[in-house]
C-alpha positions as CSV (number, residue, x, y, z in Angstrom):
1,X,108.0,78.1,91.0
2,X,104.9,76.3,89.2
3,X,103.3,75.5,92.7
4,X,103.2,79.3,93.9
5,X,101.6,79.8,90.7
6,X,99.3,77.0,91.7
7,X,98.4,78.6,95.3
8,X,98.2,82.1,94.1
9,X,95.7,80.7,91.1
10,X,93.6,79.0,94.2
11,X,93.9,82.2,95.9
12,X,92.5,83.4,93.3
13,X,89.1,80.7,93.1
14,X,88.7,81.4,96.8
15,X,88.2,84.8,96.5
16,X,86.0,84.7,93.4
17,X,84.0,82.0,94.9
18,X,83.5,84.3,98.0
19,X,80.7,86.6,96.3
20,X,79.1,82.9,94.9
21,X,79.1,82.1,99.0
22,X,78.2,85.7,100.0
23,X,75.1,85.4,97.0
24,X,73.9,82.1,99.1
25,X,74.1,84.2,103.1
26,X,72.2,87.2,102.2
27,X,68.7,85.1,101.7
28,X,69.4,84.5,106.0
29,X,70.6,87.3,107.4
30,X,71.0,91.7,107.0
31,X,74.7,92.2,106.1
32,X,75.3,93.8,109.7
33,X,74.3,90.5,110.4
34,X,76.7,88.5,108.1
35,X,79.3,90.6,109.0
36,X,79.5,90.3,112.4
37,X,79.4,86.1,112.1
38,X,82.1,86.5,109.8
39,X,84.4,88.2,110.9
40,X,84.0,86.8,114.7
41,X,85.0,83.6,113.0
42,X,88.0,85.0,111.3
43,X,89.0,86.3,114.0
44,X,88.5,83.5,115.9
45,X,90.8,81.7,114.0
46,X,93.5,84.4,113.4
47,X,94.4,84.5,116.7
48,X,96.3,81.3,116.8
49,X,98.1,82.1,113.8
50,X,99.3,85.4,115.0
51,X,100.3,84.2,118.1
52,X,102.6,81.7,116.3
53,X,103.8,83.5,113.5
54,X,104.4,86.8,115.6
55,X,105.1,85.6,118.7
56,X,102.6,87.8,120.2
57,X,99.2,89.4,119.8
58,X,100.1,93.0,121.6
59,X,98.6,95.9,120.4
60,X,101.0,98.9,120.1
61,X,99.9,102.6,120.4
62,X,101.3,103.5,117.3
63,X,99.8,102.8,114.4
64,X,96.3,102.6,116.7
65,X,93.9,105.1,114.7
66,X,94.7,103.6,111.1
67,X,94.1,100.3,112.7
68,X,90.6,101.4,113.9
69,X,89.8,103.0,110.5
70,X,90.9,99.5,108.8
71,X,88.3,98.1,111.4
72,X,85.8,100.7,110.1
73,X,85.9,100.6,107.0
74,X,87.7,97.3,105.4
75,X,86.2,94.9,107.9
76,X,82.5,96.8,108.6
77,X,81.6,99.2,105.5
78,X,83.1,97.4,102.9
79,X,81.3,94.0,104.4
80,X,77.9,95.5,104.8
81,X,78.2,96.9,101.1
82,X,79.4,93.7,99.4
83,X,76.5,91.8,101.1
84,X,73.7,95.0,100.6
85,X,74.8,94.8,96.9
86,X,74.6,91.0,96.3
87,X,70.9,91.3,97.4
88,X,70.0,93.4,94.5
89,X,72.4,92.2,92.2
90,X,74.2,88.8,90.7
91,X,77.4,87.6,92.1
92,X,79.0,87.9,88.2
93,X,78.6,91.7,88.9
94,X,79.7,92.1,92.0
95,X,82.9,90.1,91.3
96,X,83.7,92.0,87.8
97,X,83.3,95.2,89.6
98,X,85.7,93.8,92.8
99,X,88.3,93.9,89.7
100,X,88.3,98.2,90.2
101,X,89.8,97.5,93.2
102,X,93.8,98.2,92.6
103,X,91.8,101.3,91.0
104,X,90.4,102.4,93.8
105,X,93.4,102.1,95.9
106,X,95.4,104.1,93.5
107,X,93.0,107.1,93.0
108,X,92.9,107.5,96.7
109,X,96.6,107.3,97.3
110,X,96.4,109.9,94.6
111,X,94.5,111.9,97.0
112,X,95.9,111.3,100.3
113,X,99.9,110.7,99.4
114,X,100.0,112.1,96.5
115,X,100.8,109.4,94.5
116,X,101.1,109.9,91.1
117,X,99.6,107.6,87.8
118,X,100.6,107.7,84.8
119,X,98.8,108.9,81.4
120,X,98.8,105.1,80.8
121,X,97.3,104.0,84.2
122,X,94.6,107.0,83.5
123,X,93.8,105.5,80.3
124,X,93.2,102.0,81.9
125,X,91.0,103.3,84.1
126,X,88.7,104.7,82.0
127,X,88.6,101.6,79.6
128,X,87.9,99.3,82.4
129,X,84.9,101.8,83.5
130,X,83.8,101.6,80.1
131,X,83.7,98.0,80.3
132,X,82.0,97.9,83.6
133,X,79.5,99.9,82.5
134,X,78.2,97.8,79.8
135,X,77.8,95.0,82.3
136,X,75.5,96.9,84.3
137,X,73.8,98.5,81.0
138,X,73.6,95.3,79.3
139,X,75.5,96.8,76.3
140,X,72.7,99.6,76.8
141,X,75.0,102.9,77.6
142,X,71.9,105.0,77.3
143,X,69.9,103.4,80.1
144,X,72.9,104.3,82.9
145,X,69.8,105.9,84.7
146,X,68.2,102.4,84.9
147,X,71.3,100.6,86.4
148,X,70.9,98.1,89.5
149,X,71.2,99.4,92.6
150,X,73.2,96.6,93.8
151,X,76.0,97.6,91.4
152,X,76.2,101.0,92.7
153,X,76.3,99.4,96.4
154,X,79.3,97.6,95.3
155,X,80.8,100.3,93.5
156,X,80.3,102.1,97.1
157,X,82.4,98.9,98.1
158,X,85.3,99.6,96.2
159,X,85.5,102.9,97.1
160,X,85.8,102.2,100.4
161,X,88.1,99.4,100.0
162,X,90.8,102.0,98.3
163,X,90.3,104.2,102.1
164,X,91.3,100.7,103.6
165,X,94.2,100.4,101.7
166,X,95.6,103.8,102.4
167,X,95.0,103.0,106.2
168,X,96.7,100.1,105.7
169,X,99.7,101.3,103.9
170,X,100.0,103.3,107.1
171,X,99.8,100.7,109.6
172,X,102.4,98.5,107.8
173,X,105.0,100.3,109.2
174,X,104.2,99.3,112.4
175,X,101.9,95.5,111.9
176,X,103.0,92.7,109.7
177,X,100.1,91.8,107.0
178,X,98.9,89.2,109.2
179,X,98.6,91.3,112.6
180,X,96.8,94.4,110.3
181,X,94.1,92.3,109.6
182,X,94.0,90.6,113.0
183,X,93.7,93.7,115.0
184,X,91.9,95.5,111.7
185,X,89.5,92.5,112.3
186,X,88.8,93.0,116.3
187,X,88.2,96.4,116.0
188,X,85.4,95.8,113.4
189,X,83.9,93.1,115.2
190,X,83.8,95.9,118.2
191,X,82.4,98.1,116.3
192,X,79.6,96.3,115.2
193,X,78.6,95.6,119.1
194,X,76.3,98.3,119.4
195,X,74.0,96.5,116.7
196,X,73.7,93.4,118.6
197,X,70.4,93.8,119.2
198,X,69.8,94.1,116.2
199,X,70.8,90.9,114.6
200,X,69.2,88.2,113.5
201,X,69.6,84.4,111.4
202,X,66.8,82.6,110.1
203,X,66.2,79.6,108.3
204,X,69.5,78.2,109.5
205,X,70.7,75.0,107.4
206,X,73.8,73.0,106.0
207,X,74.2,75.1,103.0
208,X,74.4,78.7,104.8
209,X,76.9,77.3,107.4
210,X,79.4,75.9,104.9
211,X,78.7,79.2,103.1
212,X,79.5,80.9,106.1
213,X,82.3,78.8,107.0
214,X,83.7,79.7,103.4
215,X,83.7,83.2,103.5
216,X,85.6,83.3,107.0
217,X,87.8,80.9,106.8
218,X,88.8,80.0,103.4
219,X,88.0,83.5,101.7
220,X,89.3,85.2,104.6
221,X,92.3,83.2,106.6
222,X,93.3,80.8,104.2
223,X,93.4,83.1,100.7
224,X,95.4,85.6,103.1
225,X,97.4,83.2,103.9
226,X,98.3,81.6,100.2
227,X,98.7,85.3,99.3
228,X,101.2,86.2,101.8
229,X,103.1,82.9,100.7
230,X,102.8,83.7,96.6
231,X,103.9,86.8,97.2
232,X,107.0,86.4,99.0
233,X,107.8,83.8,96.7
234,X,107.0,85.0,93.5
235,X,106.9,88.9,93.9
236,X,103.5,91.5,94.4
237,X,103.7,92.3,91.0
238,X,103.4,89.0,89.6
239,X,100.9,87.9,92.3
240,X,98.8,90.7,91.4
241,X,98.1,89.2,87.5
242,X,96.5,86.6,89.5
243,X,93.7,88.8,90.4
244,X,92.5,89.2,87.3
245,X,91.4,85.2,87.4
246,X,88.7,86.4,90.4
247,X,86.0,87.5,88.1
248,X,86.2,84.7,86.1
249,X,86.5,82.0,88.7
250,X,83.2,84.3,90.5
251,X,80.9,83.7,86.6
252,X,82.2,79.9,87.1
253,X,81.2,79.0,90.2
254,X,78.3,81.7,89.2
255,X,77.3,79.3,86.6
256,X,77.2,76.3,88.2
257,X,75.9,77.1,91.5
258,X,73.4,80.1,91.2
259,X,72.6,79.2,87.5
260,X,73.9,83.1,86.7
261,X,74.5,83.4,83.1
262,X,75.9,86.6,81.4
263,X,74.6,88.3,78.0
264,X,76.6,88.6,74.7
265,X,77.5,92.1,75.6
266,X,77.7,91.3,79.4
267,X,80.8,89.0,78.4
268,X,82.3,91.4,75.9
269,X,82.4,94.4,79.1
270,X,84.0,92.0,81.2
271,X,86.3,91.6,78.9
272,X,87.2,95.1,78.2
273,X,87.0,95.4,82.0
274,X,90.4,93.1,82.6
275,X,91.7,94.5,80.0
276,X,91.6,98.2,81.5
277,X,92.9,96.1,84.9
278,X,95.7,94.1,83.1
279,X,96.9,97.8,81.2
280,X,96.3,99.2,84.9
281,X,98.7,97.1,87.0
282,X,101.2,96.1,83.7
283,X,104.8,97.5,84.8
């Protein structure tokens, strides 16, 4: 069991190291831009896999119009707002607030299936808000009028990745994981075709393509991957504690790469943050 731990904890570095990567792209290109390379890529090297795993890359009607709003929104909006908020703000900021995701995703199942949270679920979220909101203050509460812009891109972000998730849920009945994001990917390249024009790369060198490579193949194929394995060995509830190693694996790499360092009170609202997560997702 110790080596699914192992995965699902490198998982977990891949995807905190993905806003480090992300941080490094956005001095190149827009995030339309980024996007579209990214994704291509992933794509690009999902097909394969499917094809393998599933024996087939069909696309079935069913199950069609969530697939497209996966497309829209996981793959294009959520993309464009990740990378639009790291150019205004730190990658340590945009990974702690990545944690509100499961948050997200319940408050808008909340709304669309009528899925219901608890008193002690409603608690967490406000205590992890609480905490993300003296990262963005510095500690400073009273100057919420002041706050970056990049975090409220990202907050954006993960509101949009909680309408992904419902779409999802409703796809599932029809894809496996692996063929969602597959098809959930083509349909976002596609929709990004009308900008083509529009896109451009400059200053091209080593370090933006093995960023680039990084986010679409390891943060994308290859940490879906070891999650679909860690879960199925080890369960979604115990797989999901793992996340709350992202934000910390994000200020590492953070650290050492971008020379990102956070404040007293920076740490202590990260803190409170995973707290409100762990209380969140505890059964």
């Amino acid at each position: 069991m110790s080596k699914y731990y192992m995965l699902l904890l490198l998982t977990s570095a891949l995807w905190g190291g993905n806003f480090v990567a992300s941080k490094l792209l956005v001095a190149h290109a827009s995030p339309l831009t980024l996007t579209f390379i990214r994704w291509t890529i992933a794509v690009l090297f999902l097909f394969p896999i499917v094809l393998k795993k599933e024996r087939s890359v069909r696309l079935q009607t069913r199950g069609i119009v969530p697939l497209i709003a996966m497309g829209m929104s996981g793959v294009v909006l959520f993309n464009v707002f990740m990378f639009q908020a790291l150019r205004y703000t730190s990658a340590d900021h945009v990974g702690l607030i990545s944690t509100l995701n499961p948050m997200a995703i319940a408050l808008v199942a909340y709304v669309v299936y009528r899925d219901k949270l608890t008193l002690r679920q409603w608690v967490a979220m406000i205590v992890s808000l609480i905490g993300v909101l003296i990262v963005m203050t510095h500690g400073q509460l009273h100057r919420l009028a002041d706050v970056n812009i990049g975090d409220v891109w990202m907050i954006g972000a993960v509101i949009i990745w909680g309408v992904y998730s419902a779409c999802a849920k409703a796809v599932m009945t029809s894809y496996s994981p692996l063929a969602a994001t597959f098809w959930s990917g083509v349909f976002g390249v596609i929709g990004l075709l009308p900008f083509l024009s529009s896109f451009s790369v400059h200053d091209v060198n080593v370090s933006f393509s093995l960023a680039l490579l990084y986010t679409s193949v390891g943060a994308t194929v290859l940490a879906m991957f070891l999650w679909n394995v860690g879960v199925k060995r080890v369960g979604a509830t115990t797989a999901g504690m793992f996340l709350n190693f992202n934000p910390l694996f994000t200020a590492l790499f953070a650290y050492i790469l971008l020379g990102e360092t956070l404040t007293p009170p920076q740490w202590i609202g990260s803190f409170v943050t995973i707290a409100g997560v762990i209380l969140f997702t505890k059964k």
